[in-house]
N, C-alpha and C positions, 0 to 999 in steps of 0.2 A: 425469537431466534429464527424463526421460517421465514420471517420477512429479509431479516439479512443474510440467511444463508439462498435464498432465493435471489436475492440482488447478487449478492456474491460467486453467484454461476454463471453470472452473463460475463465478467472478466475474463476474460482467457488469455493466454500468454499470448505476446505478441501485442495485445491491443494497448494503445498511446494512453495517455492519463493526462493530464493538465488541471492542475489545483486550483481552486477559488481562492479568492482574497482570502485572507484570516486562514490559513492553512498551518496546521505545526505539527510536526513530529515529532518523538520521543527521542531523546538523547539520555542515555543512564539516568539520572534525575532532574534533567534539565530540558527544553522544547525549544526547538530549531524552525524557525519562521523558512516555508516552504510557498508559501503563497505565490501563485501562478507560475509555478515551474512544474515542468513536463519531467515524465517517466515512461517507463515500458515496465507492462506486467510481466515479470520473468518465472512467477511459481502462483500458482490458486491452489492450495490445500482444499478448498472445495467443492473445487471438481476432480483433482488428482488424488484425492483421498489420501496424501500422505500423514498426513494426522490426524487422528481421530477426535483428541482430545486436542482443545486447544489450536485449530485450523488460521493457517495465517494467508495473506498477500503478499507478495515481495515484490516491490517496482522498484528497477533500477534508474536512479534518479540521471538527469543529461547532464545536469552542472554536477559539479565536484561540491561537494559539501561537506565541509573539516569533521572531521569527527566519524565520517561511518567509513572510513577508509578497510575499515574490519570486516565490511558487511560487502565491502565490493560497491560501495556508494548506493546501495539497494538500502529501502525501507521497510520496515514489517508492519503489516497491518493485521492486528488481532481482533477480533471478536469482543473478546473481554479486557482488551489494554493488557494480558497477562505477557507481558514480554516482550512489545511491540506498542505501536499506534494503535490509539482508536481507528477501527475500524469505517467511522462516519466520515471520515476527512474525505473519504472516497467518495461518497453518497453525491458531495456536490460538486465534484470532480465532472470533468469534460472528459469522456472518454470516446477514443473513434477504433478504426480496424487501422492493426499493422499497417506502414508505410510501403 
């Protein structure tokens, strides 16, 4: 967990995201092929410590993607998959600073 809660402090809001091939996120019980599509970090739980338990990432995604219309087209990236995306999808993600 140090190694990804260490990885997971260099995100900061504001900064671009762009997903590797083979990219999917979580959809209630089902996985939505995200592969090379860009986001903006819009929340890091850790670094804003809003959760203690259970810390997530939220990138709001550029294209419209059916189904998270609830979430504001934003993703959740968890730690433990507990409610959210694996957390790793990020790991091989392209990330830069705000536009």
């Amino acid at each position: 967990m140090k190694k990804l809660d260490r990885y997971a402090r260099h995100l900061k809001v504001g900064h671009r995201v762009k997903f590797s091939d083979n990219a999917w996120a979580v959809l209630h019980n089902s996985e939505v092929d995200i592969s090379l599509l860009s986001g903006t970090v819009m929340q890091n739980d850790f670094i804003d410590k809003v959760k203690e338990f259970s810390p997530s990432i939220w990138v709001k995604m550029d294209k419209h993607i059916p189904g998270f219309e609830e979430w504001d087209n934003s993703i959740q990236f968890t730690a433990n998959g507990d409610g959210g995306t694996q957390i790793e999808y990020l790991f091989n993600a392209d990330i830069t600073k705000e536009d």
